[in-house]
C-alpha positions as MATLAB code, in Angstrom:
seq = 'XXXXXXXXXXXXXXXXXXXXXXXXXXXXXXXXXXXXXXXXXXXXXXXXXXXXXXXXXXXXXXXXXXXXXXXXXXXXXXXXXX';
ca = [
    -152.355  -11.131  -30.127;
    -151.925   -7.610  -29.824;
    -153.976   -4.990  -32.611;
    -150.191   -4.699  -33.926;
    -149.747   -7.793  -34.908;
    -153.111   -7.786  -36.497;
    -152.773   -5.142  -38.467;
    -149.616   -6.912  -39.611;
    -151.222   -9.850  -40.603;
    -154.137   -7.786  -42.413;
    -151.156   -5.970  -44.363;
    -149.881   -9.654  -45.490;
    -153.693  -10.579  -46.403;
    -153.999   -7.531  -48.670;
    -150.732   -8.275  -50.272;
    -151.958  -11.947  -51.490;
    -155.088  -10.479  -52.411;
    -153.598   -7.655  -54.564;
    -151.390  -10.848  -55.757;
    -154.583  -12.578  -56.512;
    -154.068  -15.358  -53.789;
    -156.586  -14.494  -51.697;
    -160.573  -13.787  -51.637;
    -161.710  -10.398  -50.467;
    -163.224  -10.488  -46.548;
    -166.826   -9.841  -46.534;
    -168.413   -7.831  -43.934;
    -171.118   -9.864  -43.502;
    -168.853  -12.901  -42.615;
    -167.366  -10.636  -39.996;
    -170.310   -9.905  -38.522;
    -171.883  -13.402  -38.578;
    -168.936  -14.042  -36.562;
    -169.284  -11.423  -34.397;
    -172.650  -12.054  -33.705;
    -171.414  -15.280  -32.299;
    -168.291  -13.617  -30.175;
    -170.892  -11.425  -28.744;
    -173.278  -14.112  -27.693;
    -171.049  -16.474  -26.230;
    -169.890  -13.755  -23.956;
    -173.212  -12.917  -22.888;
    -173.703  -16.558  -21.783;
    -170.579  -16.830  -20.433;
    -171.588  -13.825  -18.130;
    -174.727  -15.244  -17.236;
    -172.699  -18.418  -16.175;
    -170.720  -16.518  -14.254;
    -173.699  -15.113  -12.353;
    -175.091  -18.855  -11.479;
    -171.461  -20.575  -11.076;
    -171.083  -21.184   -7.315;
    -167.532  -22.930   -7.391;
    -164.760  -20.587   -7.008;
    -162.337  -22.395   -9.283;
    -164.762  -22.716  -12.162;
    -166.263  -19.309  -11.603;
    -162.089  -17.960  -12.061;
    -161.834  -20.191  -15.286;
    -165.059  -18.787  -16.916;
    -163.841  -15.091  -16.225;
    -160.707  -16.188  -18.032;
    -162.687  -17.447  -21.082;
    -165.037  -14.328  -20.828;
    -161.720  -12.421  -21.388;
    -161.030  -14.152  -24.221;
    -164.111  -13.849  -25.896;
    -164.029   -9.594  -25.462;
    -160.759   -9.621  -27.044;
    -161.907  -11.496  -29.626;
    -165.083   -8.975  -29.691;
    -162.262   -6.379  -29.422;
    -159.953   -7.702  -32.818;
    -163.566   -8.604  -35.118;
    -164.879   -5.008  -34.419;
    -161.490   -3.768  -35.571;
    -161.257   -5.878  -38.965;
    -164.818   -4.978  -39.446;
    -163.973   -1.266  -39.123;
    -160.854   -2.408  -41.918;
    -162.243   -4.084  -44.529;
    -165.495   -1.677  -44.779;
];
């Protein structure tokens, strides 16, 4: 999902909150959650260090992708809700 769409759907979340159907974001969730984003990339790196099949090692470098972006769109809500 690209930061555009994001920022769309954060526009439709502050719309139901203004409408009183949603409950504000905390920070601190965020970063509980990025705490875990950020660790599971740093063992998915050191995986990829030990990982001596080929097809595996490709597969975790996908998922290590994955996780970044994800690092990537939490830092940005983080940045939007503060």
């Amino acid at each position: 999902m690209a930061l555009k769409k994001l920022a769309e759907k954060l526009a439709e979340y502050n719309s139901r909150l203004e409408a009183g159907k949603a409950e504000k974001i905390k920070s601190s969730h965020v970063q509980k959650v990025l705490k875990k984003l950020r660790k599971k990339a740093a063992d998915l790196e050191a995986e990829i260090d030990a990982e001596k099949n080929s097809d595996r090692k490709s597969r975790l470098v996908r998922k290590l992708g994955t996780a970044q972006e994800s690092v990537k769109r939490a830092e940005w809500l983080l940045r939007e809700i503060d």
